[in-house]
C-alpha positions in Angstrom: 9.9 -78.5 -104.7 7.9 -81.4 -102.8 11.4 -82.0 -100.7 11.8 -78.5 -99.8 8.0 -78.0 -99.0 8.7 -81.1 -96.9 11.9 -79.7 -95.3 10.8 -76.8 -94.3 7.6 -77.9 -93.0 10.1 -80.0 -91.0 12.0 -77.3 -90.1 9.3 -75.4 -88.8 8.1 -78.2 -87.0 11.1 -78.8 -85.7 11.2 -74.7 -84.5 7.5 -75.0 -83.0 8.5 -78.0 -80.9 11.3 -76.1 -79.7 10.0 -72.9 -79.0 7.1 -75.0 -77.1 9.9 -76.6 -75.1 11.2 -73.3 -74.3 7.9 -72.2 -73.1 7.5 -75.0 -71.5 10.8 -74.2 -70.1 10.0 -70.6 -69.3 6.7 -72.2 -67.7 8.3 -74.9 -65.4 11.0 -72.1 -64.5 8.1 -69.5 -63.1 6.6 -72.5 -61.5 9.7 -73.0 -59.7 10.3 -69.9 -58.8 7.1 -69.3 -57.4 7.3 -72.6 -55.6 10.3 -71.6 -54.4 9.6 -68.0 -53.7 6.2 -69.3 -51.8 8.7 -72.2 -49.9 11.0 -69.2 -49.2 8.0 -66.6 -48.2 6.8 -70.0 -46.1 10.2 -70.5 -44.4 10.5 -66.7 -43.5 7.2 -67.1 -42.0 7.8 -69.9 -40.2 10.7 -68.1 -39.0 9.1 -65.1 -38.0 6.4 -67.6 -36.5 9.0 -69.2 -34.8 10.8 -65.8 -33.7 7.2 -64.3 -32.2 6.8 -67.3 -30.2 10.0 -67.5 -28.8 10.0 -63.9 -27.7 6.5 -65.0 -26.2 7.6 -67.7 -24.9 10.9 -65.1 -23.8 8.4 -62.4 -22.8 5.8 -64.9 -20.3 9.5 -66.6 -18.6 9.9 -62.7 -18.0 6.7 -62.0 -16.8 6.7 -65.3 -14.4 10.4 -64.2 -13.2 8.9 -60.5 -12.8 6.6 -62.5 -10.9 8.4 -64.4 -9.2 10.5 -61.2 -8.4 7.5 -59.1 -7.5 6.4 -61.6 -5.5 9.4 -62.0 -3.7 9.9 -58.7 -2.8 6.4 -58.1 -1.7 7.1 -61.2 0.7 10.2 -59.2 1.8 8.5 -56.1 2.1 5.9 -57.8 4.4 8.7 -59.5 6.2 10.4 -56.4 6.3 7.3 -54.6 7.4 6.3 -57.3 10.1 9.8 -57.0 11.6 9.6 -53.2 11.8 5.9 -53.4 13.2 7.4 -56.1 15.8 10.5 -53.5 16.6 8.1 -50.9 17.0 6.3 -52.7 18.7 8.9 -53.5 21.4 10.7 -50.4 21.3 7.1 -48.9 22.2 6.6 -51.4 25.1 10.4 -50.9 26.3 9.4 -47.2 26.3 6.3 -47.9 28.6 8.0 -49.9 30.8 10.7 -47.3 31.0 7.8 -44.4 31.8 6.3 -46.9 34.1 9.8 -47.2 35.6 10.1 -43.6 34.9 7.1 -43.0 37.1 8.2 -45.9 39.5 11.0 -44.1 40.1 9.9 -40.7 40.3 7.7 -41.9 42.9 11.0 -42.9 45.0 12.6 -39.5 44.1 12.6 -36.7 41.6 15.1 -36.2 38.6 17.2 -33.5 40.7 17.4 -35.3 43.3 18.5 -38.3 41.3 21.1 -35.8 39.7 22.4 -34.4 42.9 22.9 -37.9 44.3 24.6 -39.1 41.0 27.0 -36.1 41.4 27.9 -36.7 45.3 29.2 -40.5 44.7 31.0 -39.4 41.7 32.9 -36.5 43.9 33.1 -39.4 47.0 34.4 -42.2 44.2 37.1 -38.9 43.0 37.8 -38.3 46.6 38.8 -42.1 47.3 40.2 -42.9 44.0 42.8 -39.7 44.5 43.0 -39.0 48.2 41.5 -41.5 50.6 43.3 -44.0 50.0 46.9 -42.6 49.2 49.2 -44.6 51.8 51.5 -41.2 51.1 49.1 -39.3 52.2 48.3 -41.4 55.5 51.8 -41.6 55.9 52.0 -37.7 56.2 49.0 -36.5 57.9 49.9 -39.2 60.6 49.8 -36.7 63.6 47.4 -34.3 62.2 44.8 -37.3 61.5 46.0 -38.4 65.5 45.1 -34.5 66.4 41.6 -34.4 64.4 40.3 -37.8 65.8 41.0 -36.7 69.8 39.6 -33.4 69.1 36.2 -35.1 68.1 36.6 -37.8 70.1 36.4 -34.6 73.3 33.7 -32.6 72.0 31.0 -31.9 74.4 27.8 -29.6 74.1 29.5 -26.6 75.3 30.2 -23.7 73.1 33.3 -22.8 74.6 34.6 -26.4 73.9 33.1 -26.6 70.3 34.3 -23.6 69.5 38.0 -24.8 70.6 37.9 -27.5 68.7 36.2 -26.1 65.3 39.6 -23.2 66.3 42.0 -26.8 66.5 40.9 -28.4 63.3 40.8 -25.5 61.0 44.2 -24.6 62.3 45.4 -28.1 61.2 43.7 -28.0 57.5 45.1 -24.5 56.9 48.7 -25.7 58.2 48.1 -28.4 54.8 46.4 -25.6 52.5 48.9 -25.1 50.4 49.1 -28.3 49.6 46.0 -29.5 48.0 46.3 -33.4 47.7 46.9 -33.5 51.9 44.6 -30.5 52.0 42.1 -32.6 50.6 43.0 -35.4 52.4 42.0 -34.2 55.7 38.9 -32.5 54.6 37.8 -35.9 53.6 39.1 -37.6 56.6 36.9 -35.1 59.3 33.6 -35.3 57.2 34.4 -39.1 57.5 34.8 -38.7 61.5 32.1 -36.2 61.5 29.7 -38.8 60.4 30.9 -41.4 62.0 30.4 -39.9 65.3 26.6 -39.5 64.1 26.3 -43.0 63.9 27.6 -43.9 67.3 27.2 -41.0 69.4 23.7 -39.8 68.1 22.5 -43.1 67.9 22.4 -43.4 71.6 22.0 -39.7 72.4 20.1 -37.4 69.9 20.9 -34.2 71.2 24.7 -35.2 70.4 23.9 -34.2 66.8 24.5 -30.5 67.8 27.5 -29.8 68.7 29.1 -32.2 65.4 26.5 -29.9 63.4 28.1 -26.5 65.6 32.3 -27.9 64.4 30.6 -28.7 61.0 29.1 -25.1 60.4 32.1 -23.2 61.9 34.8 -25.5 59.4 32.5 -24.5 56.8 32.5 -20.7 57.6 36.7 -21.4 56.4 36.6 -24.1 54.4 33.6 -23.3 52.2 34.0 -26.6 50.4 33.8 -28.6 53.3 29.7 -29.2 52.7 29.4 -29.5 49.6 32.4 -31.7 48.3 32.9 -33.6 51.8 30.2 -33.6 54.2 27.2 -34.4 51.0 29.1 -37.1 49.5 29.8 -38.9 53.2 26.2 -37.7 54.1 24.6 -39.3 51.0 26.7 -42.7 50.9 26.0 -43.6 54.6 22.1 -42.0 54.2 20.6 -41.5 51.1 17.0 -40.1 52.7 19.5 -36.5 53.3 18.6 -35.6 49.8 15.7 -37.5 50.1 15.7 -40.4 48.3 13.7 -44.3 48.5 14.9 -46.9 46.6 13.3 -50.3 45.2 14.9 -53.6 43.9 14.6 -53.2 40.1 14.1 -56.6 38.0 17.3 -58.6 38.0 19.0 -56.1 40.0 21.1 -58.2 43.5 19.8 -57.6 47.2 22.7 -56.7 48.3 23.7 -53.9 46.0 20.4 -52.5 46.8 20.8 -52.7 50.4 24.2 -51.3 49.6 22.9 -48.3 48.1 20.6 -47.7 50.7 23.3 -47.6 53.3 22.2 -50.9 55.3 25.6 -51.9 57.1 26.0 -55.9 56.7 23.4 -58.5 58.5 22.3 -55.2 59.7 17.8 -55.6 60.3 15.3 -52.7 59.4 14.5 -51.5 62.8 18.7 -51.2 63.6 19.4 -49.8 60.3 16.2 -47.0 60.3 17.5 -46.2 64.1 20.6 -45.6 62.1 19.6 -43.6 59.7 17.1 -41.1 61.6 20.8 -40.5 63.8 22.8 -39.4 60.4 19.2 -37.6 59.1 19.5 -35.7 63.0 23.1 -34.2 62.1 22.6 -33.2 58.9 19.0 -31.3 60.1 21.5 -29.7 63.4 23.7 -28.5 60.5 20.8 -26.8 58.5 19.3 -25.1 61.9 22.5 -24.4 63.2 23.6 -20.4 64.0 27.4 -20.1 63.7 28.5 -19.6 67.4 31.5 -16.6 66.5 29.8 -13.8 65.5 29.6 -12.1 61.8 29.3 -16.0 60.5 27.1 -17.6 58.1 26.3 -20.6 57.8 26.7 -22.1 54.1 24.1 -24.8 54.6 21.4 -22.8 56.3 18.0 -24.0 57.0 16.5 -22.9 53.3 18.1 -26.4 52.5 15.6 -27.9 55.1 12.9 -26.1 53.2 13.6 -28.0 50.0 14.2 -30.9 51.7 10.9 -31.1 53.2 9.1 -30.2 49.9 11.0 -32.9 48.3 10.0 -35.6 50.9 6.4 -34.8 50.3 6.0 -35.7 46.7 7.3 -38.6 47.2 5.0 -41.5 48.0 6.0 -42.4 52.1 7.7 -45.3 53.1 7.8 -47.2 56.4 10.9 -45.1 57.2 9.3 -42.0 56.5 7.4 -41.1 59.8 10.4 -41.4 61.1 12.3 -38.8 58.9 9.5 -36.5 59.5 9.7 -36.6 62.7 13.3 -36.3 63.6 13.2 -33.5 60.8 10.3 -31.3 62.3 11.7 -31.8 65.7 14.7 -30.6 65.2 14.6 -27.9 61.9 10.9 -27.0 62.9 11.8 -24.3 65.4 14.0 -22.7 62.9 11.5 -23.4 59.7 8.1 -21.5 61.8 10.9 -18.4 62.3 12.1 -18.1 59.0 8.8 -18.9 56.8 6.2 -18.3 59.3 2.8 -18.3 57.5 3.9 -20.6 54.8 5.6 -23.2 57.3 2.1 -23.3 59.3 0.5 -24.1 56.0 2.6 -26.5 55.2 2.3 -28.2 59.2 -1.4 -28.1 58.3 -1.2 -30.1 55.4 1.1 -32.6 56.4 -1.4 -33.5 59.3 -4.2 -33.5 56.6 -2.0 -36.3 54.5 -1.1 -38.6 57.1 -3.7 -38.0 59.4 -7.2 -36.8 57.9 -7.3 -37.8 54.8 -4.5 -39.9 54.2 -4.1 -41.9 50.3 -4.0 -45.4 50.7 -0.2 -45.5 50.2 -0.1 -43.1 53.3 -2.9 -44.7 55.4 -1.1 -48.2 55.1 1.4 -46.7 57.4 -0.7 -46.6 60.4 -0.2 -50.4 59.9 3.5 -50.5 59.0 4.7 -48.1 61.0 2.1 -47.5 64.3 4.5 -46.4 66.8 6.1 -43.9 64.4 2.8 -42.2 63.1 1.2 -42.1 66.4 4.5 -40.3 67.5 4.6 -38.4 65.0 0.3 -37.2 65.3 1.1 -36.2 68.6 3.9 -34.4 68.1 1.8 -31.8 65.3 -1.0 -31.5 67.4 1.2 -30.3 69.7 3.0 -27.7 67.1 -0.5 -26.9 66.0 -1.3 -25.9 69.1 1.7 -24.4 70.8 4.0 -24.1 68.0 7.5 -25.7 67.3 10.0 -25.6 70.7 13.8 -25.1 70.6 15.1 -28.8 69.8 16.6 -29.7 73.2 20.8 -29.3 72.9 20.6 -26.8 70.1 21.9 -23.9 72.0 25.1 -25.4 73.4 25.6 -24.2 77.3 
């Protein structure tokens, strides 16, 4: 009985200490887990920890490149912005020194004119690129150029004679009419004469211009583009002041295109070369005044063309040359001018003397100094219309 008390007390012993191990077990187990389930928990955090501060760190590289990026394109926007200011700030000075020019040149003539002139050298630089100088055409106009050259080479201020010969050369140009290259040709080649004779033949003798003007007028009566496409051009290449026009050496522009432009023949001084130009200015007013001598004419380029010339010469600030214009124009279109616009031309004679003589702008008064021959001329010679009005220009009525 003792044994078995003994053995089972044993055996429960034996049972406690293993259910206590168990426990103990179950115990340590817990302990584990919760070690490990903290060590995990610890771990997750560290890798959350370490996640939030990479994407910080991620986030402030991105914030220093945005930056960095903002920063740069704010540099190239003020780069960009300086540029455009400095472009529009050059384009704007460009454009006041082309106004300035603008108003330089408007000074020296006005647009139209500056369109009228542009168109003449085109039709003369047409005319010599096609016809002028065609050896073909020399080749078969031989005689008829032979013919046209005597004829002007005879003229005389008598109307029987310039009426033979303005009868001679349109009977040569309508023997070529139907041929329009030759036709041409020989238009060209009497303007060309035409004004050459101006230059020679006026130059000594002024009253010379009219009977050129008379032949001029009467081919034109025929030949109704004989002005405009042949005489102009020739007129404005040898003497730009027909349309009028002045002209001033632009920056980095050569001397001698300038003096090219203005007509100045080569080595030529100012006092030959205004001479020169006040003989070609004289034809081209005889052609404006000029009556057609055979009756139920009309003259293409009458003296309304002198009208606009002179209106045109006044708004433009004078030049040394320009007493001298003046008065070659007024003595020989004046007559003509009073008959034709009568109260308006007086007004206009009075205002003229007013400008140069009264109360003359500096640019004007400077003259008296430049040019004292010419405006002391030219004084007398409006006191004188003033008073007694304009005379026939002597030679205008051919005998």
């Amino acid at each position: 009985m003792r044994k078995r008390d003994l053995k089972g007390k044993k055996s429960f012993k034996l049972s406690k200490q293993s259910g206590d191990k168990r426990q103990r077990s179950v115990q340590l187990f817990k302990i584990f887990r919760i070690k490990y389930e903290r060590q995990l928990q610890a771990k997750k955090q560290e890798e959350i920890n370490r996640q939030f501060e990479e994407n910080q760190k991620k986030k402030q590289a991105e914030a220093v490149i945005k930056a960095q990026k903002d920063a740069l394109a704010a540099e190239q926007k003020r780069r960009e912005e300086a540029i455009r200011a400095a472009e529009e700030n050059k384009i704007a000075k460009e454009n006041e020194k082309l106004e300035a020019e603008k108003k330089a040149l408007n000074r020296l003539a006005s647009d139209e004119v500056l369109k009228e002139e542009e168109k003449y050298r085109q039709i003369l630089k047409y005319i010599n690129d096609n016809y002028a100088k065609n050896p073909q055409f020399k080749q078969a106009t031989l005689e008829s150029r032979k013919n046209i050259t005597l004829a002007l080479n005879t003229l005389t201020n008598n109307r029987t004679k310039i009426i033979d010969i303005a009868t001679q050369l349109d009977r040569i140009l309508k023997n070529v009419q139907n041929n329009q290259q030759l036709y041409y040709f020989l238009l060209n080649f009497t303007a060309k004469g035409i004004v050459k004779h101006a230059e020679v033949d006026v130059l000594s003798n002024e009253t010379a211009a009219f009977p050129f003007a008379h032949v001029s007028v009467l081919i034109s009566t025929e030949h109704p583009d004989f002005m405009e496409r042949f005489m102009m051009p020739r007129f404005v290449k040898k003497c730009p002041y027909v349309l009028p026009r002045y002209y001033a050496k632009l920056p980095n522009q050569n001397v001698d295109d300038i003096r090219k432009m203005m007509g100045y023949k080569q080595n030529e001084d100012q006092d030959a070369y205004i001479k020169r130009m006040c003989a070609i200015l004289a034809l081209y007013c005889a052609i404006m005044q000029a009556i057609p001598l055979i009756p139920n004419r009309v003259n293409p380029y009458s003296i309304d063309h002198a009208w606009t010339w002179l209106a045109r010469l006044l708004n433009l600030m004078p030049r040394k040359i320009t007493p001298f214009l003046l008065y070659i124009f007024l003595k020989i279109t004046g007559s003509q001018i009073l008959q034709v616009y009568r109260g308006q031309a007086k007004k206009l004679i009075i205002l003229i003397y007013k400008a140069y003589f009264q109360q003359p702008p500096p640019e004007t008064k400077v003259l008296s100094t430049t040019s004292p021959a010419a405006m002391s001329r030219l004084k007398t010679f409006l006191e004188n219309a003033s008073q007694k009005g304009f005379t026939e220009p002597e030679g205008s009525i051919p005998k």
